[in-house]
C-alpha positions as CSV (number, residue, x, y, z in Angstrom):
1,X,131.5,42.0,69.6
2,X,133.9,39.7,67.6
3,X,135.7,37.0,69.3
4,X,139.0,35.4,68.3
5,X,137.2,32.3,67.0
6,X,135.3,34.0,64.4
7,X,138.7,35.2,62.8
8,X,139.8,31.9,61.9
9,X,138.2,30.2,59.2
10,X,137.4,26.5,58.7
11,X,136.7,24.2,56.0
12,X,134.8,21.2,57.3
13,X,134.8,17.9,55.0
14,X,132.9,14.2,55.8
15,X,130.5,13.2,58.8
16,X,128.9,15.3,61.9
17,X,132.1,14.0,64.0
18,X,133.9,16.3,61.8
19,X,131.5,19.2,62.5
20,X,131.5,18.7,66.1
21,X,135.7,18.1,66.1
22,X,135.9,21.9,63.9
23,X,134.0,23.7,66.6
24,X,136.4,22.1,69.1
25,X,139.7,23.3,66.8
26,X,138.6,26.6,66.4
27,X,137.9,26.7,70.0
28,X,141.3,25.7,70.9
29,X,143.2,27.3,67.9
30,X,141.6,31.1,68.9
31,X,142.6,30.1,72.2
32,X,146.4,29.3,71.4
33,X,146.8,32.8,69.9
34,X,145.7,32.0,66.4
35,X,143.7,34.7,64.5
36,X,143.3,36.3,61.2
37,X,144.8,35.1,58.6
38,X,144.4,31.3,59.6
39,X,142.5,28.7,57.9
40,X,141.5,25.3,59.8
41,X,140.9,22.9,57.0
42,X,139.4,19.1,58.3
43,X,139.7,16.3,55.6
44,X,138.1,13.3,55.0
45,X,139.0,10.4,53.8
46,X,135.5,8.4,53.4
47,X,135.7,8.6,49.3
48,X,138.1,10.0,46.6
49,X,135.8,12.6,45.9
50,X,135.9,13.9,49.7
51,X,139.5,14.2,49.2
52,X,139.7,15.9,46.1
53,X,137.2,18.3,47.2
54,X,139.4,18.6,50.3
55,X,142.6,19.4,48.1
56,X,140.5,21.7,45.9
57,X,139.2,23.7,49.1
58,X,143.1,24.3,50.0
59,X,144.8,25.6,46.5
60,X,141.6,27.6,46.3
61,X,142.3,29.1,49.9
62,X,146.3,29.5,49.3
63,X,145.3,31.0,45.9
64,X,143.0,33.8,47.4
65,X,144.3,34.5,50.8
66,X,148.5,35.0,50.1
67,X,150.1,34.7,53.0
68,X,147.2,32.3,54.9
69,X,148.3,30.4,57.6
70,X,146.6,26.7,56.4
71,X,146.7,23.9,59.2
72,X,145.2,20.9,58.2
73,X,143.4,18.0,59.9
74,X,141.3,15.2,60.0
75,X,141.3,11.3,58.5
76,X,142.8,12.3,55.1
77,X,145.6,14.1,56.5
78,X,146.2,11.2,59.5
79,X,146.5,8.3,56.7
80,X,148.5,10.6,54.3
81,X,150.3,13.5,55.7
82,X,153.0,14.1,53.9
83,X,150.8,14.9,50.7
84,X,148.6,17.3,52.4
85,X,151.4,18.4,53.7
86,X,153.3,19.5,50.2
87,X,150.0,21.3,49.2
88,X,150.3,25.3,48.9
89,X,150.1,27.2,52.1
90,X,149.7,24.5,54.2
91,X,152.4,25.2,57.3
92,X,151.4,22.7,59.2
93,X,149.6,18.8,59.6
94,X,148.3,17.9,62.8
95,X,147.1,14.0,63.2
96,X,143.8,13.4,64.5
97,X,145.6,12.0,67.6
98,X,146.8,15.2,68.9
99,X,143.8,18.0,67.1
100,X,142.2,18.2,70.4
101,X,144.9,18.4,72.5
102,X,145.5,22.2,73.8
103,X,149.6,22.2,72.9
104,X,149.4,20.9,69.5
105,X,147.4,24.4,68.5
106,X,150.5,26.8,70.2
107,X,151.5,29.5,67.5
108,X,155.1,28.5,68.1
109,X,154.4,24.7,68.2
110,X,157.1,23.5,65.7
111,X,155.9,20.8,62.9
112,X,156.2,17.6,64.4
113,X,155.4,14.5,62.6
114,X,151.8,12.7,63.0
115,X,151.5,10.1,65.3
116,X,150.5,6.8,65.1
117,X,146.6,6.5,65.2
118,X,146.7,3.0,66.1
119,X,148.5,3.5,69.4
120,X,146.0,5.6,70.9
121,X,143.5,4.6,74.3
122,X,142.1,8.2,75.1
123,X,139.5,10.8,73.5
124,X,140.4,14.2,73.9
125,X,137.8,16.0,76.7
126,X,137.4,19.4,75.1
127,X,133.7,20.8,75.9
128,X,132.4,23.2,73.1
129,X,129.7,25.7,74.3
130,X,129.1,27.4,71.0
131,X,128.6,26.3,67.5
132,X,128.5,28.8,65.4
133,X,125.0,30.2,65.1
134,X,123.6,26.8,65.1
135,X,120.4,25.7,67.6
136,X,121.2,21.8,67.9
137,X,124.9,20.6,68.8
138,X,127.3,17.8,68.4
139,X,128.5,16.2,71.6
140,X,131.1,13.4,70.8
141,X,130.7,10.2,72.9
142,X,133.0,8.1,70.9
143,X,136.0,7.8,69.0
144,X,137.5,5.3,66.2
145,X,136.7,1.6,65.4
146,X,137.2,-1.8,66.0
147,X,135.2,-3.2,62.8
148,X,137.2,-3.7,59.2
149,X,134.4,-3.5,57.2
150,X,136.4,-4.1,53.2
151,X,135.4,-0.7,51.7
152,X,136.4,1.5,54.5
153,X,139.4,3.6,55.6
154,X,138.3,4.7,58.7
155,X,139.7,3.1,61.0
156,X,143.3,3.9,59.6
157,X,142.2,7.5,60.2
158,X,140.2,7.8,63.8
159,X,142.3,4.7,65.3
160,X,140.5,2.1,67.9
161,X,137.5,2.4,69.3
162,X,137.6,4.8,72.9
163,X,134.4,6.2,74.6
164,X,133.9,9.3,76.5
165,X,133.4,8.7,80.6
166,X,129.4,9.1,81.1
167,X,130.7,12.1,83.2
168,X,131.8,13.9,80.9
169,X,129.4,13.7,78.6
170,X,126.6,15.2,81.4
171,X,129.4,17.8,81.8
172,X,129.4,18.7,78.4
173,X,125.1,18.6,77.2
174,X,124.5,20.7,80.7
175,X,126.9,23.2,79.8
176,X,125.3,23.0,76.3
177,X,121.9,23.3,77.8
178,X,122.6,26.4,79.6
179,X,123.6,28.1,77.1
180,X,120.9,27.9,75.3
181,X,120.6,24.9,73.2
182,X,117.7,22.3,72.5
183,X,118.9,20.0,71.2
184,X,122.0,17.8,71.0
185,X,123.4,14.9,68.8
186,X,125.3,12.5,70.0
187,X,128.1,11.5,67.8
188,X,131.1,9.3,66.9
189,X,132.3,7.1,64.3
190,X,130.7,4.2,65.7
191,X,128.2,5.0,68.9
192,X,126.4,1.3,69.0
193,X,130.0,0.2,70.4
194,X,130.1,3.0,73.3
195,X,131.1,1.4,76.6
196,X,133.3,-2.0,76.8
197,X,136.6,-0.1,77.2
198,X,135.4,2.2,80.8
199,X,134.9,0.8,83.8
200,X,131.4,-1.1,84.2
201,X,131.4,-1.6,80.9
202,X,128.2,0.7,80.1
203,X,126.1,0.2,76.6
204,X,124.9,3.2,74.9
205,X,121.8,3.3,76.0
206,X,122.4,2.7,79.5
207,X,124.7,6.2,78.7
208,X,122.0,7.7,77.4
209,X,119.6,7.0,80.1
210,X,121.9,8.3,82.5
211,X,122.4,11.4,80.3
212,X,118.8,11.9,80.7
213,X,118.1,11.6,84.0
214,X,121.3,14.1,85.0
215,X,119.8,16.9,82.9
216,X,116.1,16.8,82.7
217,X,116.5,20.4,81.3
218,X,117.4,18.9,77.6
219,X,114.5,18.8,75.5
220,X,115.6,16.7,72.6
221,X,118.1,14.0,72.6
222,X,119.2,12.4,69.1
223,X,121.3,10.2,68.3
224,X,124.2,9.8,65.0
225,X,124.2,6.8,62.5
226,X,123.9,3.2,64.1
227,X,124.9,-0.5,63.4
228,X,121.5,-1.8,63.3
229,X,123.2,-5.2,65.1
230,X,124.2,-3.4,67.7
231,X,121.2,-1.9,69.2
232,X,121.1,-2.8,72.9
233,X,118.3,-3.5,75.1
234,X,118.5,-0.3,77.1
235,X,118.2,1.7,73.9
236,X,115.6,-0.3,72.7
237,X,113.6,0.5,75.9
238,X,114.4,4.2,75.6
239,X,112.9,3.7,72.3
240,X,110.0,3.3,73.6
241,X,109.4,5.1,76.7
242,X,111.6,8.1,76.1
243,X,110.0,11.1,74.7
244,X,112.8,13.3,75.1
245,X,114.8,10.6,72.5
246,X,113.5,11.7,69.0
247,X,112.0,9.3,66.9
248,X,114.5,9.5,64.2
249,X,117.3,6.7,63.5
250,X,119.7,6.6,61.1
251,X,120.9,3.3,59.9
252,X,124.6,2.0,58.7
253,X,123.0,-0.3,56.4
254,X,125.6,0.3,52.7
255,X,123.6,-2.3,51.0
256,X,120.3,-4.6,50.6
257,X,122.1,-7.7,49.2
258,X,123.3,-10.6,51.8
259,X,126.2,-11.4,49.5
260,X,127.4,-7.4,49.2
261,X,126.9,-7.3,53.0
262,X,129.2,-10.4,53.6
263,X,131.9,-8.9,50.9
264,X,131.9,-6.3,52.6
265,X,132.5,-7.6,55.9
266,X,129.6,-6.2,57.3
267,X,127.6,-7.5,60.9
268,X,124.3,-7.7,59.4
269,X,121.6,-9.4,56.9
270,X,119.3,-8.1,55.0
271,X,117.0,-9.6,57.3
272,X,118.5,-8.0,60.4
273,X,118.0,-4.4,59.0
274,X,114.2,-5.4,58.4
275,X,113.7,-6.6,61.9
276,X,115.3,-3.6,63.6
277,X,113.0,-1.2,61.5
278,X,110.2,-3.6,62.8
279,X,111.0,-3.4,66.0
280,X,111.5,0.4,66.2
281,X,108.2,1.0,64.9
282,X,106.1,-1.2,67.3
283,X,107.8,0.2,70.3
284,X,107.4,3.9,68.3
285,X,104.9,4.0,65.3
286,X,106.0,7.5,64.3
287,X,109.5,6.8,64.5
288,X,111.4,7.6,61.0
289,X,114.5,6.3,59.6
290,X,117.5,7.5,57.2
291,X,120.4,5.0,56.4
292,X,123.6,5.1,54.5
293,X,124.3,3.5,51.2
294,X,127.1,2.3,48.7
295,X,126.3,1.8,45.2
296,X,128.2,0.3,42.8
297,X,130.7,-1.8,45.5
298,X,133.1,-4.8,43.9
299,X,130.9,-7.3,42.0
300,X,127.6,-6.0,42.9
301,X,125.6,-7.4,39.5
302,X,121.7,-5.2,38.6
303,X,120.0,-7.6,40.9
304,X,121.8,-6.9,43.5
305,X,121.8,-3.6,43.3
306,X,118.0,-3.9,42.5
307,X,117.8,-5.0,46.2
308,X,119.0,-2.2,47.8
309,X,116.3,-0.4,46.1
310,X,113.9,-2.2,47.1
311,X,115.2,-2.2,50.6
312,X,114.7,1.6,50.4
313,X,110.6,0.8,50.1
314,X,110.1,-2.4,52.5
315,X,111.9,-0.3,54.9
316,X,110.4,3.1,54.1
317,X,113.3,5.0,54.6
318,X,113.0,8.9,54.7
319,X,116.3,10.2,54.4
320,X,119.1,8.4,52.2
321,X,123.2,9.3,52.3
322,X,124.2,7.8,49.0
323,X,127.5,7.3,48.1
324,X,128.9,5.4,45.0
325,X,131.5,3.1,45.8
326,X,135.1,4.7,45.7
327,X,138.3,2.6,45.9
328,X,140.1,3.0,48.9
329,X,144.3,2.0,48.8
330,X,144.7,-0.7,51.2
331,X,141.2,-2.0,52.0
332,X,140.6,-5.6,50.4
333,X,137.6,-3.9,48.6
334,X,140.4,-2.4,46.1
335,X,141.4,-5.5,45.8
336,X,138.3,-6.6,44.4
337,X,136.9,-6.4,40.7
338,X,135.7,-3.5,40.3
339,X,132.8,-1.9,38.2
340,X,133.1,1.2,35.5
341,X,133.2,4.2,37.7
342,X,130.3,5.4,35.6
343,X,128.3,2.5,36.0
344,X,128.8,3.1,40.1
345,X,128.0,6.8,39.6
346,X,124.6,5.7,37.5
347,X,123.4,3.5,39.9
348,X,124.1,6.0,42.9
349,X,121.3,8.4,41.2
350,X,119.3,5.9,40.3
351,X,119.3,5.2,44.2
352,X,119.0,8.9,45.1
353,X,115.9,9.2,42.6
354,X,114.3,6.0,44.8
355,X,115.7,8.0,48.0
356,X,113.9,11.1,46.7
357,X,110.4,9.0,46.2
358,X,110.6,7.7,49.9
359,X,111.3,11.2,51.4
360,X,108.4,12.3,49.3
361,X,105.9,9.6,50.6
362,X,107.0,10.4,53.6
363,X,106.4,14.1,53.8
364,X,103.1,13.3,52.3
365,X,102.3,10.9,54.9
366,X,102.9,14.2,57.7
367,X,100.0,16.4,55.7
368,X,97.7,17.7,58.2
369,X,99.0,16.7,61.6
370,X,100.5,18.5,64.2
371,X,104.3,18.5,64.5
372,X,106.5,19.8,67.5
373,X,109.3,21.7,65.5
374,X,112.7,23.0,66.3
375,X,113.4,26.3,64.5
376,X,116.5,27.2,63.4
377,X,115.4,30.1,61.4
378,X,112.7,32.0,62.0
379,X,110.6,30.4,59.1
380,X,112.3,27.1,59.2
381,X,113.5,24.4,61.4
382,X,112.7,20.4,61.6
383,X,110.5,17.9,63.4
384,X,111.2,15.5,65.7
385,X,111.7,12.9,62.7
386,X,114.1,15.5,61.2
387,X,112.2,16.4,58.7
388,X,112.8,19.8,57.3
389,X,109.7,22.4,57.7
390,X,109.0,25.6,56.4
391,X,106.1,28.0,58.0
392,X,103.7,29.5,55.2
393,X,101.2,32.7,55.9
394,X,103.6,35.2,57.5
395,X,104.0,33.5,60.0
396,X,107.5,33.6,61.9
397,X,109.1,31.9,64.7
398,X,112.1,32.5,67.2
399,X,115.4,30.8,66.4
400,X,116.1,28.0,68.9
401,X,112.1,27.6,69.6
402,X,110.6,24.5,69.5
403,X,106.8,25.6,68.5
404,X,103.9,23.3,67.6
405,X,103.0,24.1,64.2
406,X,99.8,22.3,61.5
407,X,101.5,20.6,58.3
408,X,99.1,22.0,55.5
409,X,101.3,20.9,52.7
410,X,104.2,18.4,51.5
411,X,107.3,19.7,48.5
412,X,109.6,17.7,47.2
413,X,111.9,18.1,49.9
414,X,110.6,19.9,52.8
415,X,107.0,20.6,54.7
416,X,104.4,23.6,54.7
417,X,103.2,24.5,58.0
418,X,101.3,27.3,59.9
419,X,101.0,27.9,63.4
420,X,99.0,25.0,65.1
């Protein structure tokens, strides 16, 4: 049977907040009366590229759908609307302030100009049940930031930082639970600083132990990028003791240089990142990590950059985001002197080809044991470190199963498995 939701279409651009925020829109756009004919585009505004690929993605749609209803969203549009605005098709811009609220997606809501970002104390509430034929789901926890790390524009887009009450976060991964999924990811622009602003003051893992013992029903629990500074004990304990909490982090790191960190205005050392990944894995030896990182930021010189790849082997990370530095207007990073765009763009595959190694080593490393996986498809799904797997020998699995399975072999980029 086809719902209203699947008639609208969306384009979604930038980080799993975004993902999880689409689902919400279309959600809340179906339910407001939209339907064929509309497009829900979500920008982002974390790197020039993401933006032109953004702008691309709407001439493209006003090209081949004439007459398509395009409302845009999301960080780019907040910091510039009027731009996005101007672009063919586009009939409306709706800050990130207002996409979740229910009134700001009526058919005959007139255009009204985007609010200011800045001003805003409250997360929208909006539960989404159904993500689009997926088997894990997004469950936002947080909103915005309080950091002003150099490079980043973020902050300008998502406004301060405001955390979802513990309540309704149970709310929302029961409700998840029961209809069917296994696993959730719990997401925001910056989780590690869930808490100060609700009453008691909780830390994220104090949240997520809470989480946990509401609905002992959720198998897998994982959790979006974190500030490795900002780890608190409670998580750290959860670390260790909590099964259900997959043994998989991903790291804000940008950079393996103390002198890029402290340009950039970031809260850790190079140091730091090294004794978080020590910790982790003496509280949880099979624990895996991914990270995020810049290359080519303001000034970085080839020994600097040379430490971040070396960073990527001392902390044996798995699974790299690399982005080359991009200019953002406003940020003292633009301000900065800045290296050839080429040059950034070279060193950003040369740091994908070290990224590539590690994942490699560490798929190698899984050869022959057994590994509790979460299908998505009937042949493929991932582990609890995230890796990806794919079953060999005919074998075949039921979407939305998590099935113990034998690794017999390591690719490139993904696992061999039969059944265990």
């Amino acid at each position: 049977m086809n719902r209203p939701r699947d008639n609208i279409d969306v384009l979604t651009f930038g980080c799993r907040l975004n993902t999880y925020e689409s689902e919400a829109m279309r959600d809340l756009a179906a339910k407001a009366g939209h339907g064929a004919g509309t497009i829900l585009v979500n920008t982002c505004a974390v790197t020039a590229e993401a933006e032109r690929q953004a702008r691309q993605a709407i001439r493209k749609a006003a090209r081949d759908n004439p007459g398509a209803r395009i409302l845009v969203t999301g960080c780019a549009a907040q910091i510039n609307p009027e731009a996005w605005g101007a672009l063919p098709g586009v009939a409306r811009v709706i800050g990130n302030a207002d996409k979740l609220k229910p009134e700001a997606w009526a058919t005959d809501a007139p255009p009204a100009p985007v609010t200011n970002i800045m001003a805003a104390t409250e997360t929208a509430a909006h539960l989404v049940t159904d993500f689009a034929g997926r088997t894990r789901a997004f469950v936002q926890v947080q909103q915005g930031c309080d950091h002003r790390c150099t490079f980043c524009v973020i902050p300008y887009g998502r406004g301060p930082s405001r955390s979802v009450p513990i309540g309704a976060i149970v709310e929302q991964v029961r409700a998840l639970v029961e209809r069917g999924y296994r696993e959730v990811v719990l997401t925001g622009v910056d989780i590690t600083s869930y808490g100060p602003d609700l009453p008691g003051k909780p830390a994220l893992g104090q949240m997520i132990r809470r989480l946990l013992a509401q609905v002992p029903e959720l198998p897998r629990l994982r959790l979006s990028s974190l500030d490795p500074v900002e780890i608190d004990e409670d998580l750290w304990r959860l670390i260790a003791e909590e099964t259900r909490l997959m043994p998989h982090l991903h790291l804000s790191l940008q950079h393996g240089a103390d002198l890029i960190l402290k340009r950039m205005k970031r809260r850790h050392l190079r140091a730091d990142a090294l004794a978080v990944a020590e910790r982790a894995r003496r509280l949880r030896p099979d624990i895996a990590f991914g990270a995020d990182l810049i290359a080519g930021f303001p000034t970085e010189t080839e020994e600097h950059f040379a430490e971040t790849v070396a960073l990527v082997e001392e902390l044996d990370l798995a699974f790299l985001h690399v982005f080359p530095y991009s200019e953002r207007p406003g940020t003292p990073a633009a301000r900065m002197p800045q290296l050839p765009v080429p040059l950034r763009r070279e060193r950003a595959a040369r740091l994908r080809e070290a990224g590539k190694a590690a994942a490699a080593r560490f798929l190698a490393g899984r050869v022959g044991r057994e590994e509790a996986v979460l299908f998505e498809r009937a042949d493929r799904g991932h582990t609890a470190q995230f890796a990806p797997l794919r079953l060999i020998g005919g074998v075949a699995a039921v979407p939305g199963e998590i099935r113990l399975v034998r690794v017999s072999a390591a690719g490139a980029d993904t696992l061999l498995a039969e059944a265990a």
